[in-house]
VOGU-3710 file (C-alpha; in Angstrom, 3 decimals, decimal comma):
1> xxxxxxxxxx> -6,167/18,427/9,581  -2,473/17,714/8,593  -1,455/14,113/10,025  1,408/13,904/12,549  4,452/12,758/11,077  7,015/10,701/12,813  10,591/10,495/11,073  11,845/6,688/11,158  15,349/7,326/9,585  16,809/9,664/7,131
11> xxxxxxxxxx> 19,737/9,881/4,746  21,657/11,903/2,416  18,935/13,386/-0,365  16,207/10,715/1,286  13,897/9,954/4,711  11,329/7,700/5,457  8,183/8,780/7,787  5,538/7,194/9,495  2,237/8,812/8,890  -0,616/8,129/11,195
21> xxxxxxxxxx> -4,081/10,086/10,120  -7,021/9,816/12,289  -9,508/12,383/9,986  -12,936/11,095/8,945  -15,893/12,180/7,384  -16,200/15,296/9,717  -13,068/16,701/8,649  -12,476/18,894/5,484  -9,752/17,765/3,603  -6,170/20,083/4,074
31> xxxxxxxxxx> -4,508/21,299/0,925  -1,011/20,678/1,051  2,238/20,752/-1,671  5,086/17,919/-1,675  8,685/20,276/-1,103  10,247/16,469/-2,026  8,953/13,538/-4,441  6,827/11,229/-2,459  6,409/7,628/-2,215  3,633/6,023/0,500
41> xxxxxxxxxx> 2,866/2,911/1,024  -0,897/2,618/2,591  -0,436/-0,180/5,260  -3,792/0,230/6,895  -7,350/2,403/5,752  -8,731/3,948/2,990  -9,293/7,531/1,695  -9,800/9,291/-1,085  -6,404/11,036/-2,940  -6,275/13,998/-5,353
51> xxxxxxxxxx> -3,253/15,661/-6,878  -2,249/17,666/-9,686  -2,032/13,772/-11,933  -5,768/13,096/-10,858  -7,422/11,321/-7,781  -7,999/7,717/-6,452  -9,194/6,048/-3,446  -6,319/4,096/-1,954  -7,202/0,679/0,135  -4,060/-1,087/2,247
61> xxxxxxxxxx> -1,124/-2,405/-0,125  -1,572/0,938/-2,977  0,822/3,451/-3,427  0,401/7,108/-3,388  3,082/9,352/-5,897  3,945/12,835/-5,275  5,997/14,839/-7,506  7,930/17,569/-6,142  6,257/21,149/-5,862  2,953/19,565/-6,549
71> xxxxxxxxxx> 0,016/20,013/-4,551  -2,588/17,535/-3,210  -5,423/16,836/-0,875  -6,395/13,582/1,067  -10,193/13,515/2,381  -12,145/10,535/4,397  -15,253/11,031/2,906  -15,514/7,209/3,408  -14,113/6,085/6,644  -11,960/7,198/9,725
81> xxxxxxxxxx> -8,165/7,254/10,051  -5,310/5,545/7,757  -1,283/4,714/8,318  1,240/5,223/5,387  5,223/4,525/5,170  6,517/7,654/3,208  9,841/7,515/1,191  10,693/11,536/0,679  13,334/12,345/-1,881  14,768/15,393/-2,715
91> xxxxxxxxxx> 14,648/16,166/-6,436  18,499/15,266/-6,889  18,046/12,269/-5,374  15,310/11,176/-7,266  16,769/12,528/-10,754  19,739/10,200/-9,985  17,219/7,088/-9,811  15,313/7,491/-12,530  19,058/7,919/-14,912  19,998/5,041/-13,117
101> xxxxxxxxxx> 16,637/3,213/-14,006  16,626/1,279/-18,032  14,052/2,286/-19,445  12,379/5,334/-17,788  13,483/9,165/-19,327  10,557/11,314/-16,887  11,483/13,141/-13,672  7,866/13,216/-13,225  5,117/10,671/-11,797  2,119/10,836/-14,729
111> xxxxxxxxxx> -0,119/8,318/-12,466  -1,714/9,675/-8,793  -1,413/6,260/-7,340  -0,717/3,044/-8,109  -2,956/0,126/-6,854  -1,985/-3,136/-4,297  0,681/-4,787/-6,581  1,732/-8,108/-6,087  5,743/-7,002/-7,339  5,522/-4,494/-4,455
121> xxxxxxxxxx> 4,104/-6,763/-1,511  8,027/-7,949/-0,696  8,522/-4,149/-0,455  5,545/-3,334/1,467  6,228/-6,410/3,849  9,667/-5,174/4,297  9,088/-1,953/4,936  6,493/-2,710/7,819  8,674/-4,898/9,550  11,716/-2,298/9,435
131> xxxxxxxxxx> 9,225/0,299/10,697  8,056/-2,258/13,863  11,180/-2,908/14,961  12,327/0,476/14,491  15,452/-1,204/12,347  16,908/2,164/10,692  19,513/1,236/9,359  17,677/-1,316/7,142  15,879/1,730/5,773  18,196/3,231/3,516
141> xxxxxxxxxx> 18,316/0,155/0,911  14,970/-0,566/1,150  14,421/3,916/0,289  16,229/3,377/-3,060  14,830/-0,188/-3,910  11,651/1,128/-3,480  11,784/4,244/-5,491  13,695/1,895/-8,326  10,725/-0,431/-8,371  7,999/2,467/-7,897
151> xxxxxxxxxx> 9,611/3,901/-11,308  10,022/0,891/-13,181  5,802/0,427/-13,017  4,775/4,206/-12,694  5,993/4,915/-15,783  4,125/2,136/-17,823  0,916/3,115/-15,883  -1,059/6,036/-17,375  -3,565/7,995/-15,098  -7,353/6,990/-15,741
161> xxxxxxxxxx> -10,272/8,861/-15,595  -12,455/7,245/-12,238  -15,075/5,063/-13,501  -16,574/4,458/-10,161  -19,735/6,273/-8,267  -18,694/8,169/-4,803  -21,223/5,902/-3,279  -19,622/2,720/-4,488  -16,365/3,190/-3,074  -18,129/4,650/0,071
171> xxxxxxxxxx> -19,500/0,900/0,445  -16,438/-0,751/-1,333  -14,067/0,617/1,307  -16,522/-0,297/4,337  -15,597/-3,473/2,973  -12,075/-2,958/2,983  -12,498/-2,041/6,453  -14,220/-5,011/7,388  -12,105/-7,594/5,465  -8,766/-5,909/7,491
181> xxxxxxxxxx> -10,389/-6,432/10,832  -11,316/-9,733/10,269  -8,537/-11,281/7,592  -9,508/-15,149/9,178  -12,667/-14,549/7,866  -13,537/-16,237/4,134  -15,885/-13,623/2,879  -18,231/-14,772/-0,019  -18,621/-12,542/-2,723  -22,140/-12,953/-2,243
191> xxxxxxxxxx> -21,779/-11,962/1,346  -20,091/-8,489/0,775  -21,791/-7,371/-2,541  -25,347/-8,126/-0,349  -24,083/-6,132/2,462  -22,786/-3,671/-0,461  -26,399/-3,451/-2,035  -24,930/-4,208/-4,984  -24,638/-6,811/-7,700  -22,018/-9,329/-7,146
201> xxxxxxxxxx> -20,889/-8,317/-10,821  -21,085/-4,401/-10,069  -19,538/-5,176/-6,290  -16,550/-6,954/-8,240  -16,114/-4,078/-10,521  -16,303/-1,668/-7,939  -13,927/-3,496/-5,694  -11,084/-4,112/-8,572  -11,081/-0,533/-9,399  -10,491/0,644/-6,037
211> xxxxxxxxxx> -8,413/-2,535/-4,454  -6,642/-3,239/-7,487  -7,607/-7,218/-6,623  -10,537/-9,344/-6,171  -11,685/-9,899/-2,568  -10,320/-13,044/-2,778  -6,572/-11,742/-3,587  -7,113/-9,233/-1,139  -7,938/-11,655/1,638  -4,978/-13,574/0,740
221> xxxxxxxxxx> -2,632/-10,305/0,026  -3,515/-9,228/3,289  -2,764/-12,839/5,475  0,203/-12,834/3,569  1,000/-9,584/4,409  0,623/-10,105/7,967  2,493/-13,542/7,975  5,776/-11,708/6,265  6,029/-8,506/8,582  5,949/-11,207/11,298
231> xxxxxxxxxx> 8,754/-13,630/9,840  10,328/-10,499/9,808  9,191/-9,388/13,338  9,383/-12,647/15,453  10,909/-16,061/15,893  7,514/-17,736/15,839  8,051/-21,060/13,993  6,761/-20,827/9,841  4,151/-23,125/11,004  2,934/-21,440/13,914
241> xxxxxxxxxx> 2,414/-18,472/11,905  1,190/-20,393/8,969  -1,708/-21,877/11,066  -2,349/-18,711/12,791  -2,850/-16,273/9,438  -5,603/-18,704/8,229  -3,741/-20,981/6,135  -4,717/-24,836/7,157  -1,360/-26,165/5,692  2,160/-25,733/5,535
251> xxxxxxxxxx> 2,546/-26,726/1,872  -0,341/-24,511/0,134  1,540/-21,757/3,078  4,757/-21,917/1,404  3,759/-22,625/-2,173  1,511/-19,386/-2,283  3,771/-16,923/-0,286  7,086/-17,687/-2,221  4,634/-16,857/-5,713  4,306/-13,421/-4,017
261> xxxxxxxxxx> 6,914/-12,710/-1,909  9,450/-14,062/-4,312  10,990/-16,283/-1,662  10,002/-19,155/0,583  9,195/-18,204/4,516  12,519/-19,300/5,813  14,512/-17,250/3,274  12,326/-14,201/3,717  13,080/-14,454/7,096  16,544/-15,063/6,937
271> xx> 17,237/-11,797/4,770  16,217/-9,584/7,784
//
């Protein structure tokens, strides 16, 4: 079952598509082959990736990394249904990044995926908003600051073998699930590893490996997440917004979203 793909804008040697996937368990997973180096940002679900550089199950906020001619397979073994913002490149393109980019010499992703980063949440925020307000012309900077940041970390990442149980991130990612459909919630640790049936300790484990953050940092990736795409997306007041994402005042607001966004609400806002 190949997702639809919906083109949002496209340039010379790039374009940037809106995936929307709606397999589950009941599916088999599609074999399919990148004919451009891919970048995807996973905005909402979870599901299991494997490629040619290994596999990884990918929760909102992680990255999945295509190289060109490669093939690769993404199954729902866990859950139902994820969206991804993918930045295609042809393989001039992308060569032209990565001699453009100190420090990185390979024309070739080693990792499968990288996890939720906070460096890439401005990116992932951005990207969102462009794609809900169907702002194409903001895409083509954001296409080659992307790929230039996506680089930079891929190539100090290498690809580990998976240390986690199928069954773990099968209840891991019904936590992920949860967490996203209720982000004003303040879920314990206790709470999820119990409805887990698993140790807090193991549940952590489990839950870093596949999230790339503690449930707490996820919670709090995820309201700021939400908050940015709408400073981007509205003119709701910072407070309004603020109050409404679960954060009960402005100053911890603004103190914690300029640590990860890089900038303060009103200047995030004002870069749109």
């Amino acid at each position: 079952m190949i997702p639809p793909r919906r083109e949002l804008a496209s340039g010379a040697g790039w374009r940037v598509l809106d995936i929307v996937c709606t397999a589950g368990p009941d599916n088999a997973p599609v074999e399919e082959w990148y004919d451009v180096v891919n970048i995807a940002f996973v905005l909402d679900g979870t599901f299991r990736y494997r490629s040619e550089q290994g596999g990884a199950t990918l929760a909102p906020g992680g990255v999945v990394l295509g190289n060109y001619g490669a093939c690769f397979q993404c199954g729902h073994e866990h859950s139902v249904g994820d969206r991804c913002i993918a930045f295609h490149y042809a393989p001039a393109t992308f060569e032209e990044i990565v001699a453009a980019t100190p420090g990185v010499k390979a024309l070739a992703f080693a990792p499968a995926s990288l996890p939720p980063l906070e460096t890439l949440a401005p990116l992932l925020a951005a990207a969102e908003a462009a794609r809900n307000k169907s702002a194409t012309e903001s895409f083509e900077e954001l296409a080659f600051e992307a790929a230039g940041a996506v680089v930079r970390i891929a190539a100090q990442v290498e690809n580990e073998p998976a240390r986690t149980r199928a069954a773990d991130e099968r209840r891991v990612s019904e936590s992920l699930r949860r967490i996203e459909s209720e982000t004003l919630v303040d879920f314990s640790l206790a709470d999820l590893a119990r409805e887990a049936g698993m140790s807090r300790f193991h549940f952590l484990r489990v839950f870093r490996d596949v999230a790339g953050v503690t449930p707490r940092q996820f919670i709090l990736r995820r309201r700021l997440h939400r908050a940015a795409v709408r400073l981007r997306t509205s003119d709701d007041p910072v407070s309004a917004i603020a109050f409404d994402e679960g954060f009960e005042d402005l100053s911890t607001f603004n103190r914690r979203f300029r640590r990860v966004m890089g900038a303060s609400p009103t200047e995030f806002r004002a870069a749109r």
